[in-house]
VEXBATI-940330 format. One record per atom (N, C-alpha, C): atom name; z, y, x negated; residue in one letter. Coordinates in pm, whole numbers, plus 50000, padded with zeros to 5 digits. Last residue first. Layout:
residues N
atom: CA Z: Z Y: Y X: X res: A
...
***
This chain:
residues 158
atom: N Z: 80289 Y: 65920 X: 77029 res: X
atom: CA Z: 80151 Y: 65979 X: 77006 res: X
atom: C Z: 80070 Y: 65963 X: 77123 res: X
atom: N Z: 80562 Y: 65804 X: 77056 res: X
atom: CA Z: 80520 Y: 65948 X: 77043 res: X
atom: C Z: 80353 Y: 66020 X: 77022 res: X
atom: N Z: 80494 Y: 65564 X: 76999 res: X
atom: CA Z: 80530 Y: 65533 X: 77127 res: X
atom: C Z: 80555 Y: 65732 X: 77149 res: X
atom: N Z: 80458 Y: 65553 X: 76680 res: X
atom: CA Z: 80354 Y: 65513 X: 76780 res: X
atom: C Z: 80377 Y: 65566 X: 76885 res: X
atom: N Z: 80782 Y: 65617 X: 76628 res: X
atom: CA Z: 80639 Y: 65752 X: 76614 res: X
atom: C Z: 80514 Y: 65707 X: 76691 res: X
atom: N Z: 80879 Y: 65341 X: 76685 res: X
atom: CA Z: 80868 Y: 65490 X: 76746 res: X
atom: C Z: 80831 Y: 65584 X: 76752 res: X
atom: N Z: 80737 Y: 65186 X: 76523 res: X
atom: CA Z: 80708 Y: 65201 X: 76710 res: X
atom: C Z: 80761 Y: 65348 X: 76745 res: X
atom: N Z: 80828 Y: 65287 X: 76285 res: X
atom: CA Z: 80694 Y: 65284 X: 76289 res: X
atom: C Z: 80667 Y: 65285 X: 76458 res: X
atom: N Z: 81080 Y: 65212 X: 76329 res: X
atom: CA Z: 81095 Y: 65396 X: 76340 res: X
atom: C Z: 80906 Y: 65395 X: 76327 res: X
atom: N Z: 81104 Y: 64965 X: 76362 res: X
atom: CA Z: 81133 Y: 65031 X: 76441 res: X
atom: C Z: 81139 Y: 65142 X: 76478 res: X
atom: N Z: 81010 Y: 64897 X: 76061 res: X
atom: CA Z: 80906 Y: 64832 X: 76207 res: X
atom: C Z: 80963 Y: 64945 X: 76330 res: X
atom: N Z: 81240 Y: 65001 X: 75956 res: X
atom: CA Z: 81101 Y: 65052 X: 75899 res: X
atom: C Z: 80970 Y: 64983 X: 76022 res: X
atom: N Z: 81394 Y: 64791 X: 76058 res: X
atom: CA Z: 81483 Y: 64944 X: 76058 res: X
atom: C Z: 81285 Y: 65006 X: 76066 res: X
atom: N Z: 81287 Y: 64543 X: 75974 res: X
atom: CA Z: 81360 Y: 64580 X: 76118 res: X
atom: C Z: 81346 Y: 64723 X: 76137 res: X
atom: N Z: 81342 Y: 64602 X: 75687 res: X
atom: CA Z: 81172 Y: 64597 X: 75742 res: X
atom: C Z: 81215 Y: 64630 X: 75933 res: X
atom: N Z: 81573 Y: 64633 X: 75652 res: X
atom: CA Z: 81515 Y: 64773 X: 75586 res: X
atom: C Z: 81356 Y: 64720 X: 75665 res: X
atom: N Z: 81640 Y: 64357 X: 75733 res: X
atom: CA Z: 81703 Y: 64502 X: 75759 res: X
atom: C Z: 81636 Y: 64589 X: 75744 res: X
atom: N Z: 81499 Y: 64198 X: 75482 res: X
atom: CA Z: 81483 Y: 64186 X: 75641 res: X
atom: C Z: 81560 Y: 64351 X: 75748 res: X
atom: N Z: 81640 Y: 64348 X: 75270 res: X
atom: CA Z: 81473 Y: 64334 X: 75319 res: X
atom: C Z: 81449 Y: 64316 X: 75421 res: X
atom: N Z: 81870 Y: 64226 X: 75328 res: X
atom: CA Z: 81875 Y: 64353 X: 75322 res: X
atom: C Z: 81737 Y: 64390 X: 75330 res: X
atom: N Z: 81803 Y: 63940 X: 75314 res: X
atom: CA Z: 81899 Y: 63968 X: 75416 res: X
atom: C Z: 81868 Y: 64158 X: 75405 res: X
atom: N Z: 81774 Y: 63865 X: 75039 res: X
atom: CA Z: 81625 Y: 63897 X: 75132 res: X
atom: C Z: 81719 Y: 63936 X: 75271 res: X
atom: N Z: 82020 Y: 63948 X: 74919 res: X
atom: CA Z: 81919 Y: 64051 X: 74883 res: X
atom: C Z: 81768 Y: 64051 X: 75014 res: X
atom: N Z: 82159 Y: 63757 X: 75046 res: X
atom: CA Z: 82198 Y: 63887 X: 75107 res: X
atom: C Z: 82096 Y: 63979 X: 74995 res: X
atom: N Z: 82029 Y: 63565 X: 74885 res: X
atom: CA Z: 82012 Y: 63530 X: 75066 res: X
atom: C Z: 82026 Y: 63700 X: 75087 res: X
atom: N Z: 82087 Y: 63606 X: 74637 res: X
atom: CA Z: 81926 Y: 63628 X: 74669 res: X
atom: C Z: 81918 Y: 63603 X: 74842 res: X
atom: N Z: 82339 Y: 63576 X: 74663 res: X
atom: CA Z: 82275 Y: 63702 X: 74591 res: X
atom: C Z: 82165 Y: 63730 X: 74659 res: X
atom: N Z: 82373 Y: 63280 X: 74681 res: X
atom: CA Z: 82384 Y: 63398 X: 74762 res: X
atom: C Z: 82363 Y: 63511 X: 74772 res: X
atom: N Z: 82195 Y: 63227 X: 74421 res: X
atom: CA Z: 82178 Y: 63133 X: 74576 res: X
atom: C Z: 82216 Y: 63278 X: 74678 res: X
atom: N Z: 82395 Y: 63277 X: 74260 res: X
atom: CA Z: 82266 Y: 63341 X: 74251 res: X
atom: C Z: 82165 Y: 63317 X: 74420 res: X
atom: N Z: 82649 Y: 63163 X: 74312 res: X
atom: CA Z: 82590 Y: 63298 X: 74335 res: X
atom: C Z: 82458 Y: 63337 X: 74314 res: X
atom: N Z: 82564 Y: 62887 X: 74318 res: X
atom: CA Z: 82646 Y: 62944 X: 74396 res: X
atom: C Z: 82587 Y: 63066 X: 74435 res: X
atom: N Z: 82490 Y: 62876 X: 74040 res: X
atom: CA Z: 82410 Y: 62829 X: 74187 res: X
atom: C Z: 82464 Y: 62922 X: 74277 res: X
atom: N Z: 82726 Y: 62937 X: 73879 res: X
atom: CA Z: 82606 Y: 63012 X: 73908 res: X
atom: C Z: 82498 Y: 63026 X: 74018 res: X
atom: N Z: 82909 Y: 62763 X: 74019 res: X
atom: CA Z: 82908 Y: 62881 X: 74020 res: X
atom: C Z: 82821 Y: 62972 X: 73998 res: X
atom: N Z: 82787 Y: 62526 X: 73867 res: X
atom: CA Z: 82786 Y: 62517 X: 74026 res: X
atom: C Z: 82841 Y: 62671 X: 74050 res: X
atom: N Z: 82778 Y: 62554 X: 73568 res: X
atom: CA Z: 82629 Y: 62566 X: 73665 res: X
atom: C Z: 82661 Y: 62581 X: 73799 res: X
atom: N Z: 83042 Y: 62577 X: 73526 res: X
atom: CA Z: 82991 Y: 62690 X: 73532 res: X
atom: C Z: 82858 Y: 62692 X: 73591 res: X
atom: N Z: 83130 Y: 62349 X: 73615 res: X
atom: CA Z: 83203 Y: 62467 X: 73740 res: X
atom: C Z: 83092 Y: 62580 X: 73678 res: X
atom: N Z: 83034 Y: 62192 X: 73374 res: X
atom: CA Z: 82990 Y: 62162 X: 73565 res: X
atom: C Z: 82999 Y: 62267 X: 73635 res: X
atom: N Z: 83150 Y: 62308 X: 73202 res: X
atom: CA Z: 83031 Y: 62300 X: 73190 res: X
atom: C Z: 82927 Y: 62324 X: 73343 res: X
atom: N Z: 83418 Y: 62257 X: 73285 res: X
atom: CA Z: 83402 Y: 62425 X: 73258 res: X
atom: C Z: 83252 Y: 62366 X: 73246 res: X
atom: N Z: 83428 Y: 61955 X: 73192 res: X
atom: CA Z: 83463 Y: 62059 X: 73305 res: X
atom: C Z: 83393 Y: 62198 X: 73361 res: X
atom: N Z: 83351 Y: 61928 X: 72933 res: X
atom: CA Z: 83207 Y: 61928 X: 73048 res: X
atom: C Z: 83296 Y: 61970 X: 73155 res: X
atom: N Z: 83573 Y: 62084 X: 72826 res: X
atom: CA Z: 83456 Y: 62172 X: 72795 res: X
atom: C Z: 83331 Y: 62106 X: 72915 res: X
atom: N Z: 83739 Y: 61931 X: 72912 res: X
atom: CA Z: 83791 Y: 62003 X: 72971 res: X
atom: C Z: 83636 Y: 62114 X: 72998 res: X
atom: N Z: 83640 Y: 61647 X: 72752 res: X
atom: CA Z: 83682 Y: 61680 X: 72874 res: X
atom: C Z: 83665 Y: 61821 X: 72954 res: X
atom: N Z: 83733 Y: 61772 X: 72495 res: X
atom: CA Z: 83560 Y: 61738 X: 72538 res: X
atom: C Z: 83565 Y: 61730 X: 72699 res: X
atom: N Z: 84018 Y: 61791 X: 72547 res: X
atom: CA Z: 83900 Y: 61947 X: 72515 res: X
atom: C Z: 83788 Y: 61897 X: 72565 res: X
atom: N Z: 84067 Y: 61572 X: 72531 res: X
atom: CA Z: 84101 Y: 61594 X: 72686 res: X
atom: C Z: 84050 Y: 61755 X: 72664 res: X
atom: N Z: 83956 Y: 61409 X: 72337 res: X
atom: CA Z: 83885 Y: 61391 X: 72405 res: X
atom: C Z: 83962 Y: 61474 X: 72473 res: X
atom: N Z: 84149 Y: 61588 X: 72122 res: X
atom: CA Z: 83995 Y: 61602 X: 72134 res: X
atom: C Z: 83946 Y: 61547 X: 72255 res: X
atom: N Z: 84386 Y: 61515 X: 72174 res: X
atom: CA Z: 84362 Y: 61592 X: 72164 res: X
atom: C Z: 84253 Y: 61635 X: 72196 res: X
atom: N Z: 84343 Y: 61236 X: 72104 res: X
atom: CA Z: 84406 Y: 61271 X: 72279 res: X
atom: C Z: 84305 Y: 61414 X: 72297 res: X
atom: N Z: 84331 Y: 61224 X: 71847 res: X
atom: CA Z: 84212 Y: 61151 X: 71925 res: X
atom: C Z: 84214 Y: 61235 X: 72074 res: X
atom: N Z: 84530 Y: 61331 X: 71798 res: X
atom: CA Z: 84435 Y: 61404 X: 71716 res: X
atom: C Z: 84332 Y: 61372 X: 71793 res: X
atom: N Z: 84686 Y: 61092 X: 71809 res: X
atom: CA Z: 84753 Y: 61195 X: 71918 res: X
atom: C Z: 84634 Y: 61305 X: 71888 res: X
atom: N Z: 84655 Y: 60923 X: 71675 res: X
atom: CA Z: 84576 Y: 60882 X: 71813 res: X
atom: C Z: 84609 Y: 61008 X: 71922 res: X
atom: N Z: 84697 Y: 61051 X: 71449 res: X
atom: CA Z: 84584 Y: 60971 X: 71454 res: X
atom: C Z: 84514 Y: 60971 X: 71593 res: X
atom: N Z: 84995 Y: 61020 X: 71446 res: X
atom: CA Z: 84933 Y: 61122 X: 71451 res: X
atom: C Z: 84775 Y: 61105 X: 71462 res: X
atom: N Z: 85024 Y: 60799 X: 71677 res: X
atom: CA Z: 85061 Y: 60828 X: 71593 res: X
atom: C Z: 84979 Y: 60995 X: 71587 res: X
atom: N Z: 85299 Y: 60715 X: 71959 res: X
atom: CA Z: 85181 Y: 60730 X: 71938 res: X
atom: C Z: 85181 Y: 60797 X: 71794 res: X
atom: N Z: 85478 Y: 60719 X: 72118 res: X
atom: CA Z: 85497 Y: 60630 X: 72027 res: X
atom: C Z: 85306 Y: 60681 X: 71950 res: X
atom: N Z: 85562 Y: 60949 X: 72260 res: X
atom: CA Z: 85672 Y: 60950 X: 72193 res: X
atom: C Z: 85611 Y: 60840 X: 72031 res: X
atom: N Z: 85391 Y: 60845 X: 72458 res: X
atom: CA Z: 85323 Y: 60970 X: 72396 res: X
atom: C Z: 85455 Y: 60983 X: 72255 res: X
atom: N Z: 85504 Y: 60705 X: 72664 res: X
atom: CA Z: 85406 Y: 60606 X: 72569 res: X
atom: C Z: 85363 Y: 60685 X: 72505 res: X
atom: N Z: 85681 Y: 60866 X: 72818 res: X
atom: CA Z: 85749 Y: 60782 X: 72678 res: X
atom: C Z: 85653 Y: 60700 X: 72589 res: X
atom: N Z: 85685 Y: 61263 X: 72849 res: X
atom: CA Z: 85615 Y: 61060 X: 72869 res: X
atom: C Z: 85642 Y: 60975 X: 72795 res: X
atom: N Z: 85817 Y: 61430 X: 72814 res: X
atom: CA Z: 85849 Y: 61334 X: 72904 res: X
atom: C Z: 85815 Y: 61223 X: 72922 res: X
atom: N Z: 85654 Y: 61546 X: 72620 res: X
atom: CA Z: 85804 Y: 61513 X: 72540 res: X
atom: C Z: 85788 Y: 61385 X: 72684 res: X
atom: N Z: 85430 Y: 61717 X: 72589 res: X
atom: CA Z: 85456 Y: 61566 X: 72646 res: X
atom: C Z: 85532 Y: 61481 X: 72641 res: X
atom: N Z: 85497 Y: 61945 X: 72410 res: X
atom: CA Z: 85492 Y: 61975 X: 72566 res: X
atom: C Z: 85453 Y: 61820 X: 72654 res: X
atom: N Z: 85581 Y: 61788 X: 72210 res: X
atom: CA Z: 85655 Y: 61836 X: 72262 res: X
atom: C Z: 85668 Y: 61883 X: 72417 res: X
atom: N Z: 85334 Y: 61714 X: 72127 res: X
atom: CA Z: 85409 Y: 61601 X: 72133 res: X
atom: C Z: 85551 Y: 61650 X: 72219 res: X
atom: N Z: 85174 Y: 61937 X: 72093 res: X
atom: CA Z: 85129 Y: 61833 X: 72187 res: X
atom: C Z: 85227 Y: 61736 X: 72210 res: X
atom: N Z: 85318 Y: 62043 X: 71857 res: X
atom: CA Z: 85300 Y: 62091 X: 71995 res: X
atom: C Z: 85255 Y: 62001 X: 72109 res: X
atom: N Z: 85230 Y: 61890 X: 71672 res: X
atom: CA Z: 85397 Y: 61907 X: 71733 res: X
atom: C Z: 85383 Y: 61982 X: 71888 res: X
atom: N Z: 84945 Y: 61881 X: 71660 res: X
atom: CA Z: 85016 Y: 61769 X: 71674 res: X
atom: C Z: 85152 Y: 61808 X: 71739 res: X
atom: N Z: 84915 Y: 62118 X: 71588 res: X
atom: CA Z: 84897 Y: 62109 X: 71704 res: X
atom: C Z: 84934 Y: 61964 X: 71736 res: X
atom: N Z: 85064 Y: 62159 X: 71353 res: X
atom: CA Z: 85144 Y: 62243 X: 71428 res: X
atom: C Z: 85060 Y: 62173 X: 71583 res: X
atom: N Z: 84882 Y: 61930 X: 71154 res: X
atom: CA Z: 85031 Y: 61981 X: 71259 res: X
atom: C Z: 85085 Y: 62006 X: 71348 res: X
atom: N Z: 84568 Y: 61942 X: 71295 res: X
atom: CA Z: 84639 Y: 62071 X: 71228 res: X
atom: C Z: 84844 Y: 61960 X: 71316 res: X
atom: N Z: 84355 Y: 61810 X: 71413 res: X
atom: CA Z: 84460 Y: 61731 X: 71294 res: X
atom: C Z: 84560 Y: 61800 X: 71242 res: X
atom: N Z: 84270 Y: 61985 X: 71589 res: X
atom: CA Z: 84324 Y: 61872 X: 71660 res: X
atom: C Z: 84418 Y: 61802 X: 71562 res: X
atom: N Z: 84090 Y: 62224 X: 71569 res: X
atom: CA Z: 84223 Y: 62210 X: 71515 res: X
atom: C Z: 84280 Y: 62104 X: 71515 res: X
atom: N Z: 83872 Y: 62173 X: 71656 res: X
atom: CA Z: 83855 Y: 62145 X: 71516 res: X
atom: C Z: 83983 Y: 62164 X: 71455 res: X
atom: N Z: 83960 Y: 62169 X: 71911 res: X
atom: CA Z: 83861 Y: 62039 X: 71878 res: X
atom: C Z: 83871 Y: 62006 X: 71735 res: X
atom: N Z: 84041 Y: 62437 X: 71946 res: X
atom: CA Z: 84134 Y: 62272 X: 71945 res: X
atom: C Z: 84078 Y: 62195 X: 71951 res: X
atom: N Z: 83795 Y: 62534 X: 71981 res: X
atom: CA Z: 83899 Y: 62578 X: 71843 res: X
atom: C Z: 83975 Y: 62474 X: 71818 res: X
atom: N Z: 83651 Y: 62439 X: 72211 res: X
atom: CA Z: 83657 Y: 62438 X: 72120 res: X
atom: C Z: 83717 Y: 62432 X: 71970 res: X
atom: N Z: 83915 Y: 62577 X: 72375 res: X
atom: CA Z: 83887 Y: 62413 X: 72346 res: X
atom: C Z: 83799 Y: 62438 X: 72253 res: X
atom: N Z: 83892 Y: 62886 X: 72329 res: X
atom: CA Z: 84035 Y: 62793 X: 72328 res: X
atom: C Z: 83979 Y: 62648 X: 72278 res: X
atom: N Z: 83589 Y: 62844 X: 72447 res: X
atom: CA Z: 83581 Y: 62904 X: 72314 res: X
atom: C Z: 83739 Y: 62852 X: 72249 res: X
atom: N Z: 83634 Y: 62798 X: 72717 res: X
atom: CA Z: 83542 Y: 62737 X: 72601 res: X
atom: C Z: 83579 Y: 62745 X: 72460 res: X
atom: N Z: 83761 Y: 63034 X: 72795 res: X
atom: CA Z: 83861 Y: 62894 X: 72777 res: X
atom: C Z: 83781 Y: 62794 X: 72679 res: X
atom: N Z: 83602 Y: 63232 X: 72742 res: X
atom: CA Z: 83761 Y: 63229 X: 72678 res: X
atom: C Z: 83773 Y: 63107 X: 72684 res: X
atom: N Z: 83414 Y: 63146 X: 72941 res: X
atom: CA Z: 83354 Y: 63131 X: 72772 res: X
atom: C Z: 83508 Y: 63154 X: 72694 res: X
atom: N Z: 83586 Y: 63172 X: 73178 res: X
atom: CA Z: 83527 Y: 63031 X: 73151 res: X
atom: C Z: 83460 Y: 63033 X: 72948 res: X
atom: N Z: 83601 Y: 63464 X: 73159 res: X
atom: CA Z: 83694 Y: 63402 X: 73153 res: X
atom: C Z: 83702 Y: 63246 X: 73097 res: X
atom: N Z: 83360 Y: 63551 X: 73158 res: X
atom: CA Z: 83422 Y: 63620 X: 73076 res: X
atom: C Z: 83532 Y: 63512 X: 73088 res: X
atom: N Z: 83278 Y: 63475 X: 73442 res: X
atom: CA Z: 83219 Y: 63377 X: 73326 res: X
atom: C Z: 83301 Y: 63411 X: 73162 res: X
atom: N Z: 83464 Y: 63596 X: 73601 res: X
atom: CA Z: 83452 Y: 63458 X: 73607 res: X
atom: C Z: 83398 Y: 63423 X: 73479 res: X
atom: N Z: 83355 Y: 63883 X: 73539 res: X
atom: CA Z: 83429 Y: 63845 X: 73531 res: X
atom: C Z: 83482 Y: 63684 X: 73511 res: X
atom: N Z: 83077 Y: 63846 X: 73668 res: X
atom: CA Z: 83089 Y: 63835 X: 73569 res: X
atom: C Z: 83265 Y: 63848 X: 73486 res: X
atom: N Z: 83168 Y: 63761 X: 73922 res: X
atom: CA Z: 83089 Y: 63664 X: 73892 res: X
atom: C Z: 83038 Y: 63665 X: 73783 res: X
atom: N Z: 83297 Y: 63979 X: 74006 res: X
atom: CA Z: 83372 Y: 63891 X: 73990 res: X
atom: C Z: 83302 Y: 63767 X: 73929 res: X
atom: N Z: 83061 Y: 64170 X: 74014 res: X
atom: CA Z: 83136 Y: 64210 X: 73922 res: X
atom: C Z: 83278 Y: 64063 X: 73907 res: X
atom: N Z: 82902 Y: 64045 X: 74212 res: X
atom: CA Z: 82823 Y: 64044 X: 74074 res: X
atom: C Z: 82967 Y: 64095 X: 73996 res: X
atom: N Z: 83120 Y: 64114 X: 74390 res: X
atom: CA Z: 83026 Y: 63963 X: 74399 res: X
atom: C Z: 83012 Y: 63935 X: 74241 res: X
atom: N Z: 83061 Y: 64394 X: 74469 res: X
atom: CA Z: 83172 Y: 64320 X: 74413 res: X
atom: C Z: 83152 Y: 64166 X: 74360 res: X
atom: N Z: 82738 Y: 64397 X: 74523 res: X
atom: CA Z: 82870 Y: 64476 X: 74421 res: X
atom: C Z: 82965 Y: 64400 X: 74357 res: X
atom: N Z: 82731 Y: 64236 X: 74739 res: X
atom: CA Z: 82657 Y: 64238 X: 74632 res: X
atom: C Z: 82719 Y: 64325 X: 74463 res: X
atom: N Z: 82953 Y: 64324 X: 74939 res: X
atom: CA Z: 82952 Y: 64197 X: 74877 res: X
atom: C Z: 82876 Y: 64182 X: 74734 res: X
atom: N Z: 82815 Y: 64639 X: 74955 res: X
atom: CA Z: 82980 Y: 64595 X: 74866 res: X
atom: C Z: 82968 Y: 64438 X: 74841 res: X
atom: N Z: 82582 Y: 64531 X: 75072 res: X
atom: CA Z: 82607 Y: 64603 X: 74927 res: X
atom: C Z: 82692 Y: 64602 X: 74900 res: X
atom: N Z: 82670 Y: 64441 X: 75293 res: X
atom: CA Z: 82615 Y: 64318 X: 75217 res: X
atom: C Z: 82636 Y: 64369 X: 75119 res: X
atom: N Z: 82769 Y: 64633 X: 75460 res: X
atom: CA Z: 82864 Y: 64554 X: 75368 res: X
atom: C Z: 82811 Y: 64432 X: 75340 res: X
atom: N Z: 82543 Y: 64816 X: 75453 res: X
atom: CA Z: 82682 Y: 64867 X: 75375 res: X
atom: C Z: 82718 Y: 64783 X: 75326 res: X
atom: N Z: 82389 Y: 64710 X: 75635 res: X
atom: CA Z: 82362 Y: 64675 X: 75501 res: X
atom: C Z: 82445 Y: 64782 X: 75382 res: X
atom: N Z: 82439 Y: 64489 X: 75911 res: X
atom: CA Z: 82508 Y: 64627 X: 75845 res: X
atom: C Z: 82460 Y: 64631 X: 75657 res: X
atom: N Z: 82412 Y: 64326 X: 76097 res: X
atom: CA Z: 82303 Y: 64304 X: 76029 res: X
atom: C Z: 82370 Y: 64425 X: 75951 res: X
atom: N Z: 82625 Y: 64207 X: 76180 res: X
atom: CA Z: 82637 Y: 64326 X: 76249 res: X
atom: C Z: 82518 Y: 64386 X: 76181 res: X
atom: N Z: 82651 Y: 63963 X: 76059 res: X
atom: CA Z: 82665 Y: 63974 X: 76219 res: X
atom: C Z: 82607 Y: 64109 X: 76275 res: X
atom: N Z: 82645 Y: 64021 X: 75805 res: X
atom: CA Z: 82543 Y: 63919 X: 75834 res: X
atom: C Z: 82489 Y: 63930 X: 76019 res: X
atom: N Z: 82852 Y: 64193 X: 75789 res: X
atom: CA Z: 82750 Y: 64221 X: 75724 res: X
atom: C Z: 82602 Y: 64172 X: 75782 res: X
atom: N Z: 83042 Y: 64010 X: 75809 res: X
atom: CA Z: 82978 Y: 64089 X: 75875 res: X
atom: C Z: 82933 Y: 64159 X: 75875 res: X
atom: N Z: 83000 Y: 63810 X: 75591 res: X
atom: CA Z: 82977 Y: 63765 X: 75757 res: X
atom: C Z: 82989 Y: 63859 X: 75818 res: X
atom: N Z: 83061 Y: 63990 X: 75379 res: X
atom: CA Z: 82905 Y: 63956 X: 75347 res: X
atom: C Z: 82868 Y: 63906 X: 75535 res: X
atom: N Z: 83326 Y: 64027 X: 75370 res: X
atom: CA Z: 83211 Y: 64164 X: 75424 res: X
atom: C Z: 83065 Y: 64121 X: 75446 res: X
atom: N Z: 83427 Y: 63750 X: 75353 res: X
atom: CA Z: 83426 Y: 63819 X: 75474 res: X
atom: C Z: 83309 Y: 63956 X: 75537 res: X
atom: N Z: 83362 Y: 63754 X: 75048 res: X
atom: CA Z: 83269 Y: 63708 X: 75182 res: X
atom: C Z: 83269 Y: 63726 X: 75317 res: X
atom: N Z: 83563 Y: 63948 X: 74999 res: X
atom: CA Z: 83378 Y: 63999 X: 74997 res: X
atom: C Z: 83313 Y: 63873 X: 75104 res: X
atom: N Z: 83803 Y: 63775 X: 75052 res: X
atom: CA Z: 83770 Y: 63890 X: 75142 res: X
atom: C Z: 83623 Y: 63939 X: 75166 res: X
atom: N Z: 83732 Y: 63550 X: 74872 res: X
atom: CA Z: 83744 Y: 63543 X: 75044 res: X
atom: C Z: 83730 Y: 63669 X: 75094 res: X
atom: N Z: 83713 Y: 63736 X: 74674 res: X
atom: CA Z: 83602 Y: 63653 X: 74683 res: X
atom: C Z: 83612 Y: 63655 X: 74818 res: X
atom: N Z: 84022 Y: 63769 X: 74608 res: X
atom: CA Z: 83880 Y: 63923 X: 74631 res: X
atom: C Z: 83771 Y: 63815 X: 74720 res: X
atom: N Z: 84121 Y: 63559 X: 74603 res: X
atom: CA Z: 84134 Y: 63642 X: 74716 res: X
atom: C Z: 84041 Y: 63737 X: 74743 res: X
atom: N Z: 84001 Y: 63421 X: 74345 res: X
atom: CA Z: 83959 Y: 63393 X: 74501 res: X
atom: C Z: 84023 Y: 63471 X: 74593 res: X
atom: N Z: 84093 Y: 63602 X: 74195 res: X
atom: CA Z: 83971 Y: 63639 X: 74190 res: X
atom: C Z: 83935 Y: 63564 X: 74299 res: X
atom: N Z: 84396 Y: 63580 X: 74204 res: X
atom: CA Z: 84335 Y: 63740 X: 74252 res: X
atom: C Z: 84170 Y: 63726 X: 74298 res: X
atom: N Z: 84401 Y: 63278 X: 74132 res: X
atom: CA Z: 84412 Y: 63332 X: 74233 res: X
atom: C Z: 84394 Y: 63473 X: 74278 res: X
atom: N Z: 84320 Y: 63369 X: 73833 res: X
atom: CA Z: 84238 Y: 63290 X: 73947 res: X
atom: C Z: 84244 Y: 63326 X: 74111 res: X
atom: N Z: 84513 Y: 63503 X: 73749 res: X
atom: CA Z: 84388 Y: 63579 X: 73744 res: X
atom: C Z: 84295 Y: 63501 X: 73869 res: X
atom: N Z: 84705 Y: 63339 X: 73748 res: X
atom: CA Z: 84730 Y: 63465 X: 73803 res: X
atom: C Z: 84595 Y: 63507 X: 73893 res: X
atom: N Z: 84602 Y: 63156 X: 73570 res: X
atom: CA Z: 84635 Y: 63116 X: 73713 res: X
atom: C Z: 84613 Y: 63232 X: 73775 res: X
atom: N Z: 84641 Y: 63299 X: 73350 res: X
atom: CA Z: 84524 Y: 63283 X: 73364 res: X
atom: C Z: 84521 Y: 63188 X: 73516 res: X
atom: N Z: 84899 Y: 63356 X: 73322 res: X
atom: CA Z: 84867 Y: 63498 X: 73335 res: X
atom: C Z: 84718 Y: 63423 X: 73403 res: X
atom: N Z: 85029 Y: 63094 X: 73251 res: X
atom: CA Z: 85068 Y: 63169 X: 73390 res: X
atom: C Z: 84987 Y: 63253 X: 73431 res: X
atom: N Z: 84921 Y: 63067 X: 73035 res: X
atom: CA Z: 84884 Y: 62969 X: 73160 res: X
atom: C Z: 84897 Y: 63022 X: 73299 res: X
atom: N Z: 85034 Y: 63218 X: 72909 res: X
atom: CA Z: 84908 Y: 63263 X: 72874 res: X
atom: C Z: 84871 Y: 63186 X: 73035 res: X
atom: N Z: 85288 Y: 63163 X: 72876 res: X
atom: CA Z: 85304 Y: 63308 X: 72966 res: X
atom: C Z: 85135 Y: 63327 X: 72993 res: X
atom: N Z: 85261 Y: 62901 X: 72764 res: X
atom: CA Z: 85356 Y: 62947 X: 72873 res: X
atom: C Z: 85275 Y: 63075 X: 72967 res: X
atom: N Z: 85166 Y: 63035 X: 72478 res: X
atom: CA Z: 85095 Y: 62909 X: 72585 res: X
atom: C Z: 85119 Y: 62953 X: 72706 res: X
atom: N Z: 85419 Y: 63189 X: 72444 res: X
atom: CA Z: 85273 Y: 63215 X: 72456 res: X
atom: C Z: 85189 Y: 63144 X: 72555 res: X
atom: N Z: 85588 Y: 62943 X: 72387 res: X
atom: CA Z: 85605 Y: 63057 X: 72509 res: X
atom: C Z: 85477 Y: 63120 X: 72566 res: X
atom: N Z: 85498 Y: 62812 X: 72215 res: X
atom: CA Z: 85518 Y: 62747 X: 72351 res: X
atom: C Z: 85526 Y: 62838 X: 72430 res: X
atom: N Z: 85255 Y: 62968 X: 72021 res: X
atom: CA Z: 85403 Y: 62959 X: 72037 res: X
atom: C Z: 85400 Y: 62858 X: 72149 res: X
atom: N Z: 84966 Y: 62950 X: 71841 res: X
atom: CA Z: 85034 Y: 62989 X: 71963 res: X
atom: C Z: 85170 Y: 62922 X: 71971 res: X
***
């Protein structure tokens, strides 16, 4: 990868973040009223959209895995030495460092980055699966309400 690349790659994968918490805030919005208005339209769009950003999300987290990784076993390569030394041009205790310890950096701030992405990916799953299954028994409760209430009413006809 180029510097620019890098560059335009960092930018594009921010990008993405922020689109995917705006969708998110909004679906949860449908999911609270959804919740208020017991409406089981807009638990199903939350449930919809939800599952499709929540595989999206992981599509993204196994990309970045899969990046660190690669720079785990690239770490002695050159080109990733120059690169590292360049995009840390500003720091002056990174200027002195050798190739050795800059190979070391390298690796631990991937091992790093990988139990990062490790943590966010169990607490995101929780997350959703957790909520999934509230607005799935949330729509059961609805459909039994709805199914208790058309049962009184044929009673209250006989």
């Amino acid at each position: 990868l180029t510097i620019y690349s890098a560059i335009f790659y960092g930018f594009y994968l921010k990008f993405l973040y922020v689109i995917i918490y705006i969708i998110t805030i909004i679906i949860l919005c449908f999911l609270l009223i959804g919740i208020k208005k017991r409406n089981e339209k807009y638990i199903n769009i939350f449930k919809k959209t939800f599952s499709f950003l929540y595989g999206f999300s992981i599509g993204i987290i196994f990309y970045d895995l899969s990046n660190r990784f690669l720079s785990i076993f690239t770490a002695g390569n050159t080109d990733e030495i120059n690169n590292f030394r360049t995009q840390h041009s500003n720091y002056t205790f990174i200027k002195n460092y050798t190739d050795n310890e800059i190979t070391k950096t390298i690796r631990y701030l991937s091992l790093a980055a990988i139990a990062f992405y490790a943590l966010y990916l169990f607490i995101l799953s929780d997350y959703f699966f957790v909520t999934y299954n509230y607005a799935k028994k949330l729509i059961d409760s609805i459909n039994g309400e709805r199914d208790f209430r058309l049962l009184e009413e044929d009673a209250a006809w006989e």
